[in-house]
C-alpha positions as CSV (number, residue, x, y, z in Angstrom):
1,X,-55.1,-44.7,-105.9
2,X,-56.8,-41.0,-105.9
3,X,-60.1,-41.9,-104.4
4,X,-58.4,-44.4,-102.0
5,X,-55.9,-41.2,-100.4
6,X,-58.8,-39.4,-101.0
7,X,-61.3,-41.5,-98.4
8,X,-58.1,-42.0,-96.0
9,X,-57.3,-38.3,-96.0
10,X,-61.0,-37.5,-95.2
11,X,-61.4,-40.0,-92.7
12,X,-58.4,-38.4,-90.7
13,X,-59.8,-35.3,-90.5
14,X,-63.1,-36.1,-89.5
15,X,-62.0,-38.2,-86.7
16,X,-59.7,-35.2,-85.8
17,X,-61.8,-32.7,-86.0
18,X,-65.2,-34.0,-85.2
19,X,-64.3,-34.6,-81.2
20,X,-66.1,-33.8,-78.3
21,X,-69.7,-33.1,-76.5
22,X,-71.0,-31.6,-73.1
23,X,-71.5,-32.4,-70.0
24,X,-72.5,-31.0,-66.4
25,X,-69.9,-30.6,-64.0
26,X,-69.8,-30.9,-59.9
27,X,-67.8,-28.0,-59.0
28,X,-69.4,-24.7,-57.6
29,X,-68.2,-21.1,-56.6
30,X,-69.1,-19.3,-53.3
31,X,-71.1,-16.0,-53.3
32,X,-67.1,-14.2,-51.9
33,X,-65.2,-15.0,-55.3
34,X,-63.4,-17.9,-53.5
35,X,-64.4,-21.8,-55.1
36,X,-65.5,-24.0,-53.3
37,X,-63.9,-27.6,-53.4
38,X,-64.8,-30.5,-51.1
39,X,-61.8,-32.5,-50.3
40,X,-61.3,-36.1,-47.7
41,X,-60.8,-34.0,-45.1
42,X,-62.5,-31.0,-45.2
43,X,-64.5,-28.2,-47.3
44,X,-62.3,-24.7,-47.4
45,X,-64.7,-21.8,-48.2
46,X,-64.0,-18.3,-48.6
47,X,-60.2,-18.3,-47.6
48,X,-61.2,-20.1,-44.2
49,X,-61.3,-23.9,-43.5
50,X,-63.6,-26.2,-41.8
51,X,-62.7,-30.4,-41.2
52,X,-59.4,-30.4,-40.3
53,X,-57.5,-29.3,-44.0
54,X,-54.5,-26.6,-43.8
55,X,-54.9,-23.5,-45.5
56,X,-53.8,-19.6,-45.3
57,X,-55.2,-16.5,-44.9
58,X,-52.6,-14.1,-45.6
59,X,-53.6,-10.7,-47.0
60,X,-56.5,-9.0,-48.6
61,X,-57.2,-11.0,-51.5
62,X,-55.9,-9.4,-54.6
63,X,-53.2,-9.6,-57.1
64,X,-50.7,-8.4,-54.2
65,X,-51.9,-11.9,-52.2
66,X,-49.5,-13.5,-50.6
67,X,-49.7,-17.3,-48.5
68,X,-48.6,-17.5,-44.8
69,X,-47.8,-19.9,-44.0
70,X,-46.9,-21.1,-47.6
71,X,-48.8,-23.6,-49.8
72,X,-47.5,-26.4,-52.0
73,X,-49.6,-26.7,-55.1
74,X,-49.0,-30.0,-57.1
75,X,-48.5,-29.5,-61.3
76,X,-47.6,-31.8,-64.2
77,X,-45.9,-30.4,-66.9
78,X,-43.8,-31.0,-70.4
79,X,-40.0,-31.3,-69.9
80,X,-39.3,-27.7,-71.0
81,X,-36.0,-28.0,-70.1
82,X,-35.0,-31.1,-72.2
83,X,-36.8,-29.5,-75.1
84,X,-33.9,-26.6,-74.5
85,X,-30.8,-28.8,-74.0
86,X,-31.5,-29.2,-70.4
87,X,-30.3,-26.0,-69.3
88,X,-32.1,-25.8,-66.0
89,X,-33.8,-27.9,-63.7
90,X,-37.7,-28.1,-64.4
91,X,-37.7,-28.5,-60.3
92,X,-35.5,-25.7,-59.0
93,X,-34.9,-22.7,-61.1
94,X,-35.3,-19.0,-60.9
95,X,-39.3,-19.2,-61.0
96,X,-39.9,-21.6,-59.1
97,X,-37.4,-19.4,-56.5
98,X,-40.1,-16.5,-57.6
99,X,-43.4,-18.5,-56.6
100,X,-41.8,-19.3,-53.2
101,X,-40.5,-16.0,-52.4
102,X,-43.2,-13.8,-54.0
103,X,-46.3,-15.4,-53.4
104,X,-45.6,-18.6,-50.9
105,X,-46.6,-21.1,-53.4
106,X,-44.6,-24.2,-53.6
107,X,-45.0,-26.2,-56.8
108,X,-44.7,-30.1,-56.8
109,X,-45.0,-32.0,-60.1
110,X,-46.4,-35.1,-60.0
111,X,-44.6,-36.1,-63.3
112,X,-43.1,-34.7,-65.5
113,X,-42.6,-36.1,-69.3
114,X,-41.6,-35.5,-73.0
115,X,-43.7,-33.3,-74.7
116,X,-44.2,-35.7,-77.2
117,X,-45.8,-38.0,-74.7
118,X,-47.8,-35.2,-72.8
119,X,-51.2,-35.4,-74.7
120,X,-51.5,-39.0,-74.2
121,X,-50.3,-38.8,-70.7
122,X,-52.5,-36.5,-69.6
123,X,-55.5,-38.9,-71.2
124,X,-54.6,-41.5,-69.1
125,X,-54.7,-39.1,-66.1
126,X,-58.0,-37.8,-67.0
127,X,-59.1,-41.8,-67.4
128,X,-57.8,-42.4,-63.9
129,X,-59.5,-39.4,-62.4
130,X,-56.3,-38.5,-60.4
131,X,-55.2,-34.8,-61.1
132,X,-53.1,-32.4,-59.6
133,X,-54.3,-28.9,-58.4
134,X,-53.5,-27.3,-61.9
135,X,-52.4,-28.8,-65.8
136,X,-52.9,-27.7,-69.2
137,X,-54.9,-29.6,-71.4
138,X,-55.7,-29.1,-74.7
139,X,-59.9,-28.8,-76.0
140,X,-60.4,-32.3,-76.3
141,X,-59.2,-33.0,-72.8
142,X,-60.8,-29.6,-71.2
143,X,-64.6,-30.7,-72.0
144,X,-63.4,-34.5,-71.1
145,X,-62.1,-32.9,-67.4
146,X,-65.4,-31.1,-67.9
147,X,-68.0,-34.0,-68.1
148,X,-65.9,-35.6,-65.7
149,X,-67.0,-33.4,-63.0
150,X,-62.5,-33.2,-62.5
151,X,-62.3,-29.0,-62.5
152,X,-63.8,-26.5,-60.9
153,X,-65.2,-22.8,-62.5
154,X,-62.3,-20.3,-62.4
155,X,-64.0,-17.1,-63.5
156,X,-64.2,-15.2,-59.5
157,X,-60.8,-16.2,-58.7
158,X,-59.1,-14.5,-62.7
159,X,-61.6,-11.6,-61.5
160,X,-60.0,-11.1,-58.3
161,X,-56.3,-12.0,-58.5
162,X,-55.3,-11.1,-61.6
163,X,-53.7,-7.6,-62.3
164,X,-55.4,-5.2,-64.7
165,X,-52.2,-5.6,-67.0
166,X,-52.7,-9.2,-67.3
167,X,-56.1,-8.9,-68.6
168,X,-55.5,-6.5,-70.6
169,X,-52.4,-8.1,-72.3
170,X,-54.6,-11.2,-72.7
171,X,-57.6,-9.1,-74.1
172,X,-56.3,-7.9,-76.9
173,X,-57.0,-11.3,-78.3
174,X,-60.5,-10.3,-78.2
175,X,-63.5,-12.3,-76.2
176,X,-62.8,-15.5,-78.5
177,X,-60.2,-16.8,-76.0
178,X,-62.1,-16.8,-73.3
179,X,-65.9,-17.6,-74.6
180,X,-63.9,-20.8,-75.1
181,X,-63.3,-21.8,-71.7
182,X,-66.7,-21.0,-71.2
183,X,-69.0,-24.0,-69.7
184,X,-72.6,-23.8,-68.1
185,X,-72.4,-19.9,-68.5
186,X,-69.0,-19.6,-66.1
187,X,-65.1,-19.8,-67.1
188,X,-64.0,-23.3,-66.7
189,X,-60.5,-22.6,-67.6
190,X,-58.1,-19.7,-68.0
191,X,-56.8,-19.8,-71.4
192,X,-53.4,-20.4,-72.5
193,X,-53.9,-16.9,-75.0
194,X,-52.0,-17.0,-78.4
195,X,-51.0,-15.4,-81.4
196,X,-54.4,-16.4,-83.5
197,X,-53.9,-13.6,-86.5
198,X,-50.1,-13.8,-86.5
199,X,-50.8,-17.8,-86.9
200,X,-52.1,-17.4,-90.6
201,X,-50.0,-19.7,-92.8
202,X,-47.9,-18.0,-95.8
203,X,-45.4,-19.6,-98.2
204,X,-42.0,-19.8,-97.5
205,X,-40.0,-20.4,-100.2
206,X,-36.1,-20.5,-101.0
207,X,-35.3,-17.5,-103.1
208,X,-32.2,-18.9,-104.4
209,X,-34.2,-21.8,-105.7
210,X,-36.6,-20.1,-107.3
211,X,-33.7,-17.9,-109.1
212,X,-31.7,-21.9,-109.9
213,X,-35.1,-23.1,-111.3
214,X,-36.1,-19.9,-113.7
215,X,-39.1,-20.4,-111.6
216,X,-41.7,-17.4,-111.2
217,X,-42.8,-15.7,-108.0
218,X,-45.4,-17.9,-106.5
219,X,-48.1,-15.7,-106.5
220,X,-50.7,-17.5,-108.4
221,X,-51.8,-21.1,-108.1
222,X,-50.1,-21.6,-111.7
223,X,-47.0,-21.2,-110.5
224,X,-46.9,-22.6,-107.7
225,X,-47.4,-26.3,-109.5
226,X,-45.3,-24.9,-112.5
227,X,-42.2,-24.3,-108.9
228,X,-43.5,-28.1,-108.2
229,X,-42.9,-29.6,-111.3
230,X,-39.6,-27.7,-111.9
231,X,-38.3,-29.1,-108.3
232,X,-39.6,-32.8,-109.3
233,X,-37.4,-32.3,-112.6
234,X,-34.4,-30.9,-111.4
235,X,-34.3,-32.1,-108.0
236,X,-32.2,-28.8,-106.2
237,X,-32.8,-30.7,-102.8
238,X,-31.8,-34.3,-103.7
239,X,-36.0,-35.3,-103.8
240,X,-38.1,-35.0,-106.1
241,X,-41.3,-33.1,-104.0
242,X,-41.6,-30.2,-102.2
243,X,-44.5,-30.7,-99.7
244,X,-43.5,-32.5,-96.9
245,X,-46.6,-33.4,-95.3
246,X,-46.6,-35.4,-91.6
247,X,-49.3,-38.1,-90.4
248,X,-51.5,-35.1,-88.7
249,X,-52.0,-33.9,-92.1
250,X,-50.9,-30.5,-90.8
251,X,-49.6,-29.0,-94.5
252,X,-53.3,-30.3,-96.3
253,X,-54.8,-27.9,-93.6
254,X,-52.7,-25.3,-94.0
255,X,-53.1,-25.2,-97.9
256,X,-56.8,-26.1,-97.7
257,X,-57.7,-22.2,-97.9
258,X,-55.9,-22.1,-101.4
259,X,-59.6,-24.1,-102.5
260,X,-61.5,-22.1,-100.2
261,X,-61.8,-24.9,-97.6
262,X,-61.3,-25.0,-94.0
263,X,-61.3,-27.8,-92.1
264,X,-60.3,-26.4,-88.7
265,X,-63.2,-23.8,-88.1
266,X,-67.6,-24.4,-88.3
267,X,-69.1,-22.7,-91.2
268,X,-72.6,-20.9,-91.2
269,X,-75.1,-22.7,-93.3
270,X,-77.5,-21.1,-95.5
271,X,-80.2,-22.1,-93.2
272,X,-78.2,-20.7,-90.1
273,X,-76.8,-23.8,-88.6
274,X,-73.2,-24.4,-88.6
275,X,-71.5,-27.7,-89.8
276,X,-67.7,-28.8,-89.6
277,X,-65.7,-27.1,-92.4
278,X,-64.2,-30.5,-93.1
279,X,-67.6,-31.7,-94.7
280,X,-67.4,-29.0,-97.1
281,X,-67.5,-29.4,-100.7
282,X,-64.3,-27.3,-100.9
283,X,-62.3,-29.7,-98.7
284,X,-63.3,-32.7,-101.0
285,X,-61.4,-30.2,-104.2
286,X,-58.2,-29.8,-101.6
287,X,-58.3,-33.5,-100.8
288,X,-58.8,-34.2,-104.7
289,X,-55.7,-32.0,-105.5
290,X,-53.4,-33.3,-102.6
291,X,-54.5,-36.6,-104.1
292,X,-53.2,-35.5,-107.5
293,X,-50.3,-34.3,-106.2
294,X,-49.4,-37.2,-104.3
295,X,-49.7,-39.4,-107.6
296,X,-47.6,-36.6,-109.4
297,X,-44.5,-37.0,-106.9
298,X,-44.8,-33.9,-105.0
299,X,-45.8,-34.8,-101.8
300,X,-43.3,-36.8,-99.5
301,X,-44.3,-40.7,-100.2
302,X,-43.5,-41.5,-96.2
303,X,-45.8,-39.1,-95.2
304,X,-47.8,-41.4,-93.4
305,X,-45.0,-42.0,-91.2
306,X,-43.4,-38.5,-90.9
307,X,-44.0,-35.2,-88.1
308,X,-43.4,-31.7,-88.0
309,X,-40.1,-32.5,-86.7
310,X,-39.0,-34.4,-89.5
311,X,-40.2,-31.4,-91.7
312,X,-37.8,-29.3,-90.0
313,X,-35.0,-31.8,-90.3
314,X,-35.5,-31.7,-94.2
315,X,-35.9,-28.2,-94.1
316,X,-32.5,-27.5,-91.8
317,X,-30.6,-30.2,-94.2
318,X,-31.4,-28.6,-97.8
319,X,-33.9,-31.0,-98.6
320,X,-36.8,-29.2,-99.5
321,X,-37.5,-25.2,-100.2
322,X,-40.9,-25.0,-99.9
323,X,-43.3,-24.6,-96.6
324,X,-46.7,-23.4,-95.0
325,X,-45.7,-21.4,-91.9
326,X,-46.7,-18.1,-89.9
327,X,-44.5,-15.4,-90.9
328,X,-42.8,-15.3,-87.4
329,X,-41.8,-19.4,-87.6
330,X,-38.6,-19.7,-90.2
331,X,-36.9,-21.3,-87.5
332,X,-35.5,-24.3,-89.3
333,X,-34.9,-21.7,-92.6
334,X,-31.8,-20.2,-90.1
335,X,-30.8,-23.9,-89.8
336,X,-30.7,-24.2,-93.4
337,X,-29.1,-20.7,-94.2
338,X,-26.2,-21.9,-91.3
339,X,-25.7,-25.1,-93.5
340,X,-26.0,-23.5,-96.6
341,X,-24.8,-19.7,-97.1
342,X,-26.8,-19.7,-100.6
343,X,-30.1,-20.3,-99.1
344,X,-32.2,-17.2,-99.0
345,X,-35.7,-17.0,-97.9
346,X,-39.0,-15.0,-100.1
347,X,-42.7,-14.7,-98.8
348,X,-46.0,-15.0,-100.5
349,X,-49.4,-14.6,-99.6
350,X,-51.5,-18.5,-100.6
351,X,-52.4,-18.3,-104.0
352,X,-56.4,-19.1,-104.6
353,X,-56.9,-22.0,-107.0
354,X,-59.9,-19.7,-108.1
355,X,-58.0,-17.0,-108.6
356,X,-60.0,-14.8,-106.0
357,X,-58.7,-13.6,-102.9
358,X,-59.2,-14.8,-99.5
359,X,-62.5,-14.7,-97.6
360,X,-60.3,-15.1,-94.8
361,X,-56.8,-17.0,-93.6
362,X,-57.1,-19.9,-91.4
363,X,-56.7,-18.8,-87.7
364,X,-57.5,-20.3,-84.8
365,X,-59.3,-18.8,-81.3
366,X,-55.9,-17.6,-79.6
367,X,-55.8,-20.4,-77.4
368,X,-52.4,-23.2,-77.4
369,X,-54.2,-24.6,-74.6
370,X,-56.4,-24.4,-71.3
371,X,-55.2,-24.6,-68.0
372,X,-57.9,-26.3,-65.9
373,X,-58.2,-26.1,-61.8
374,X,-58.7,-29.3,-59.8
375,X,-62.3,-29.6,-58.1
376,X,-60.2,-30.6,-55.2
377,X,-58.1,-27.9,-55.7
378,X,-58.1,-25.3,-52.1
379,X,-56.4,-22.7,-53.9
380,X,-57.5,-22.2,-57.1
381,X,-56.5,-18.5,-57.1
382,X,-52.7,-19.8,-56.8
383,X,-52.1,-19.8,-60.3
384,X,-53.8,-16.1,-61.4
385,X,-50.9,-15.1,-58.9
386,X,-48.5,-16.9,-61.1
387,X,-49.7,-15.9,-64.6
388,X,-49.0,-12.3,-63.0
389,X,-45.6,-12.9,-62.6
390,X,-44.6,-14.0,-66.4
391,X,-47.1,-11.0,-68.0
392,X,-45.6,-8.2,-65.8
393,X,-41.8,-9.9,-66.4
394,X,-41.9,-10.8,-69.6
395,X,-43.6,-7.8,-71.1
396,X,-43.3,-5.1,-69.6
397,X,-40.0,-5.2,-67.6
398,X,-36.9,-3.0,-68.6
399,X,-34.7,-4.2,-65.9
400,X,-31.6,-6.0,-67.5
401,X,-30.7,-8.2,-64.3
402,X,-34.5,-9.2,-63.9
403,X,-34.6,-9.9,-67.7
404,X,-31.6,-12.0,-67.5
405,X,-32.7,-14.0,-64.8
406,X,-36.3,-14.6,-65.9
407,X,-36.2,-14.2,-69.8
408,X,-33.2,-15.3,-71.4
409,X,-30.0,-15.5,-70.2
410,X,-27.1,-13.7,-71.4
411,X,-26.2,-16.5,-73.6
412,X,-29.5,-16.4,-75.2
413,X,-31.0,-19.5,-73.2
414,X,-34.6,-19.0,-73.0
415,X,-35.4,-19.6,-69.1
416,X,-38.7,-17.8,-69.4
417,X,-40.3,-21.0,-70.9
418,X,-39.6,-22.8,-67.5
419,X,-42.9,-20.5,-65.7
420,X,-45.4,-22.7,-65.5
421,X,-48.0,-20.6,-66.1
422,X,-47.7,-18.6,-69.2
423,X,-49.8,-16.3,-71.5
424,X,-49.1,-14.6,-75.0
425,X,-49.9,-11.0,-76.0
426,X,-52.1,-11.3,-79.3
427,X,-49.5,-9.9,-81.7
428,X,-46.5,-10.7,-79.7
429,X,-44.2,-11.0,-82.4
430,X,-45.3,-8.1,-84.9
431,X,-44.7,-6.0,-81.7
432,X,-41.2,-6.8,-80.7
433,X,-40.6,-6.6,-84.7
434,X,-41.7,-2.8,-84.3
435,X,-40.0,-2.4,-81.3
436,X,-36.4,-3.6,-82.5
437,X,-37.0,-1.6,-86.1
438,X,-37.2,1.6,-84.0
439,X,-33.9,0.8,-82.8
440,X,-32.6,-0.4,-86.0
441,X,-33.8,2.5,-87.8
442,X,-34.5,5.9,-86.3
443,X,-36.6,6.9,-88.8
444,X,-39.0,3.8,-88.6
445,X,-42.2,5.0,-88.2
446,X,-43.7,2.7,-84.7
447,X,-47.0,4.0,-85.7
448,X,-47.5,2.0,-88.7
């Protein structure tokens, strides 16, 4: 049974993480800063248009650009607003008002779906070759759209119309983000910047468990199968394991650093070259001991079959007490403390099997995904103007009406995930934890 879930776990991740090659796209950008995109009816270059297609001049070009006459620029998107109860109309909401209003751009989706079908809907889009001016795509589909000659370089147009505080809000990732969305020496894509070193995984852990099972802190790898075996015997959440793994694998690669294995990032050879982390020697020990567990009963036996939602179902009903997370994501622990009053929450760092600390946590680039630019697309520097809007709003603005209309409204509802285009400052959350602590706690030194 262990080498069999041992060849089927490998074989996942290979084929997950081995995707993708290059290609030459078709695309090219004028000597102004503007793309160039031949369409059916015409070739618009420089802001100007030859061959019969509508466009607008407006002003100077620039962040302060405006469209007059207005533009409609056609989208696809995730259903946003499902994903929060349905609060707002993906179509006509206070954004979408902001677009219009602000810069003249009208967006039009040409579907919209759940975002549990999105990935594969945008495959078949990419397959059909039909795509709308702008969509977010994930790396897998970026160099596909890439090799498909589908999107056009982006780099003049983020240089021109973007405002200084939106790169530099989106720079304090570093150059990782965006060497990414590099192709053929130019910027394919503008990236979708995220919280890479506030996504390292740590333990979470129910305290009140820990203190029910006599179990020790789980700061050694010891203890963290002694806090597995004591959950298998006395069952605290009705089951008798505490990993609950999903089909992707996800908690495997979250743990694999515990064995000094990490099958998510290319390692340097001795030689110089680079190979995929999951053909490691140290990811054949973590698939060895996940394979072990498994046979031991402390890994859910439907795992096969099971998602990061489910994980947060067990987590919210009591079920289990144990989970691999960023330190800013205990969502479904609040869940859990509302259904249970007992249920208190304790952090640890991942134990090394070895004993030895951490070369490094497992992080990934900043990006949570790439938002590409039609080749067809005549106004490519529509969504820079966009991105604008959500970095200046959502960052920096101390207006309480504004903030109410465009972040969350005053009964918490989180409109701001209904702007299309989005970015996230690199340590987001560790921030607005500093900034509420000074308020908190006078004496809370912001500085450190």
């Amino acid at each position: 049974m262990k080498k069999y879930l041992s060849a089927v776990l490998i074989c996942v991740l290979v084929v997950g993480l081995l995707a993708g090659c290059t290609g030459t796209p078709t695309t090219t950008t004028t000597a102004s800063g503007t793309t160039k995109a031949t369409t059916t009816s015409g070739t618009t270059t420089g802001g100007t248009t030859t061959g019969g297609t509508t466009t607008s001049t407006g002003a100077e070009p620039g962040p302060d650009f405006k469209f007059d006459p207005p533009i409609t620029i056609t989208i696809v998107d995730q259903d946003v607003a499902a994903a929060s109860g349905g609060a707002w109309d993906n179509e006509d909401n206070a954004w979408i008002d902001l677009y219009r209003d602000r810069y003249g751009i009208n967006l039009e989706y040409m579907w919209i779906v759940d975002s549990a079908q999105y990935t594969e809907r945008v495959n078949l889009m990419l397959a059909g070759g039909d795509v709308p001016d702008f969509f977010n795509a994930n790396a897998i589909q970026f160099q596909q759209a890439f090799e498909y000659g589908l999107i056009q370089a982006v780099d003049e147009v983020y240089d021109v119309y973007t405002t200084q505080t939106t790169k530099d809000l989106m720079m304090e990732a570093g150059m990782m983000p965006f060497e990414a969305c590099m192709r053929d020496d130019k910027m394919y894509a503008i990236p979708w910047t995220t919280l890479a070193h506030e996504s390292a995984n740590v333990i979470h852990v129910r305290q009140d468990w820990l203190d029910l099972l006599g179990a020790q802190p789980l700061t050694t790898f010891q203890n963290l199968e002694a806090f597995f075996a004591a959950v298998k015997d006395k069952k605290p959440g009705g089951v008798a394991w505490s990993i609950s793994e999903d089909s992707g694998l996800s908690r495997l690669t979250a743990m694999a650093p515990m064995f000094g294995a990490y099958p998510d990032h290319w390692v340097e050879m001795p030689d110089g070259s680079l190979q995929s982390g999951v053909l490691q020697p140290e990811m054949k020990e973590a698939v060895a001991q996940f394979a072990t567990w498994f046979e031991a009963g402390y890994i859910d036996p439907e795992f096969g079959t099971s998602s990061g939602t489910k994980r947060a179902e067990n987590i919210a009903a009591g079920t289990v007490g144990f989970n691999m997370d960023p330190f800013w994501h205990p969502l479904a622990w609040q869940a859990a403390k509302n259904n249970d009053s007992k249920c208190e929450l304790s952090f640890f760092e991942m134990p090394t099997k070895s004993g030895k600390p951490f070369i490094f946590p497992s992080v990934g680039v900043g990006v949570a995904g790439y938002y590409l630019t039609s080749g067809t697309c005549e106004h490519p520097e529509a969504f820079p103007l966009m991105l604008n809007s959500f970095m200046e709003i959502f960052y920096l603005s101390t207006d309480k009406d504004e903030g109410e209309k465009y972040i969350n409204w005053p009964d918490g509802t989180p409109i701001w995930q209904a702007a299309f285009a989005k970015a996230y400052r690199h340590y987001k959350n560790y921030q607005q934890s500093k900034d509420i602590a000074k308020y908190l706690n006078p004496s809370f030194d912001r500085n450190q």
